[in-house]
C-alpha positions as CSV (number, residue, x, y, z in Angstrom):
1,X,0.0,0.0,0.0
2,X,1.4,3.2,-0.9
3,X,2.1,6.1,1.9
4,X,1.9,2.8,4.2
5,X,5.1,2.8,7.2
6,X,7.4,0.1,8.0
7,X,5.9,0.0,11.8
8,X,2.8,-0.5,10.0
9,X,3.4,-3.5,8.1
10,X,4.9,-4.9,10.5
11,X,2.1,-4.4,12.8
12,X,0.1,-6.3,10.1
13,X,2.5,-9.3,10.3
14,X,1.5,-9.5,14.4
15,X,3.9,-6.8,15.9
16,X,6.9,-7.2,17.6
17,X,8.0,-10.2,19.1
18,X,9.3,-9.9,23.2
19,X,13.1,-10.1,21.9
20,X,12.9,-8.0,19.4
21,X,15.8,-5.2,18.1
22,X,13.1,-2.3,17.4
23,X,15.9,-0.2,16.9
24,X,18.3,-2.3,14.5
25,X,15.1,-2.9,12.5
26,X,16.2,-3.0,8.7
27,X,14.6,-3.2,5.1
28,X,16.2,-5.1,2.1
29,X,15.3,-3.9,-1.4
30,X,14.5,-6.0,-4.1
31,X,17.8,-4.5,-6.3
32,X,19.9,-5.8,-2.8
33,X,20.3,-2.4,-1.3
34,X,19.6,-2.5,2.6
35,X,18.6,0.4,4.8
36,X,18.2,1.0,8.3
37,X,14.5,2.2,9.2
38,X,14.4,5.6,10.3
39,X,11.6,6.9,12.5
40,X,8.5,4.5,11.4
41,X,10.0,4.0,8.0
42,X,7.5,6.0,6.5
43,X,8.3,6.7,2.6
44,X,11.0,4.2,2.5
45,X,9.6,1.1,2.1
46,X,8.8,-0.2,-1.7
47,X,6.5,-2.8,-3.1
48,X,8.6,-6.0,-2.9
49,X,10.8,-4.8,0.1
50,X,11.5,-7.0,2.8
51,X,11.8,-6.0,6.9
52,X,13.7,-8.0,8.9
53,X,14.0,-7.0,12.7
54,X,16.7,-8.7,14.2
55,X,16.1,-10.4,17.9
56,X,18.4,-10.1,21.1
57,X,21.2,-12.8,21.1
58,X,19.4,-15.2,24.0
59,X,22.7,-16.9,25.4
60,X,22.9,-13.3,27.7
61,X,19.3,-12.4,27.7
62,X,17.9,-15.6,28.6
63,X,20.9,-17.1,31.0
64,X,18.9,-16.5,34.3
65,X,15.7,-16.2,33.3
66,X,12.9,-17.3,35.8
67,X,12.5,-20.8,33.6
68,X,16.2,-21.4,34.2
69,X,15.9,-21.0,38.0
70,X,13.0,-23.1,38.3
71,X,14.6,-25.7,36.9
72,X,17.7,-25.8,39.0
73,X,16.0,-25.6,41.9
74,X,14.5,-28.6,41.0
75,X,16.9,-30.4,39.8
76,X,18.9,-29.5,43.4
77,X,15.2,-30.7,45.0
78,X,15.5,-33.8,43.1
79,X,18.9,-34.7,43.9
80,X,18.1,-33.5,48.2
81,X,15.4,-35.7,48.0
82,X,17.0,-38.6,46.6
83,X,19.7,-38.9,49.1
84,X,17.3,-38.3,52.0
85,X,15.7,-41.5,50.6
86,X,18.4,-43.4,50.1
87,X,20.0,-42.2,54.0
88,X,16.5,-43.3,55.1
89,X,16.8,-46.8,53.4
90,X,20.4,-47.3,54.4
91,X,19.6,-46.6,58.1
């Protein structure tokens, strides 16, 4: 659609994602020529364009996340548990 912004389409393709680069967002022409959005991208995008926006690098955003925590803490439960049990059977 003509006139139409880059925040706009990608709106229309469901928005941002939760590790998303809004600010490294970028659009790749059809002749191979890559921009960096400015603004909304208003005026820059083309018919046939393509925006990509890049997503954080998980290995540091992700390394304690509350998932991770959960899961060594029970992991460490497990393993607690399982010698109690096996001190309680060996008694």
């Amino acid at each position: 659609n003509k006139g139409k912004s880059a925040k706009y389409y990608i709106s229309q393709a469901g928005g941002f994602a939760n590790g998303a680069r809004k600010s490294n967002a970028f659009i790749i022409y059809m002749n191979g020529q890559v921009a960096k959005v400015k603004g909304s991208g208003k005026n820059q995008v083309e018919p046939g364009c393509e925006i990509v926006v890049p997503i954080k690098d998980k290995s540091k955003a992700d390394k304690w996340s509350l998932q991770s925590i959960l899961g060594v803490a029970s992991s460490i439960g497990s393993l607690g548990l399982t010698a109690a049990s096996l001190a309680n059977i060996l008694k």
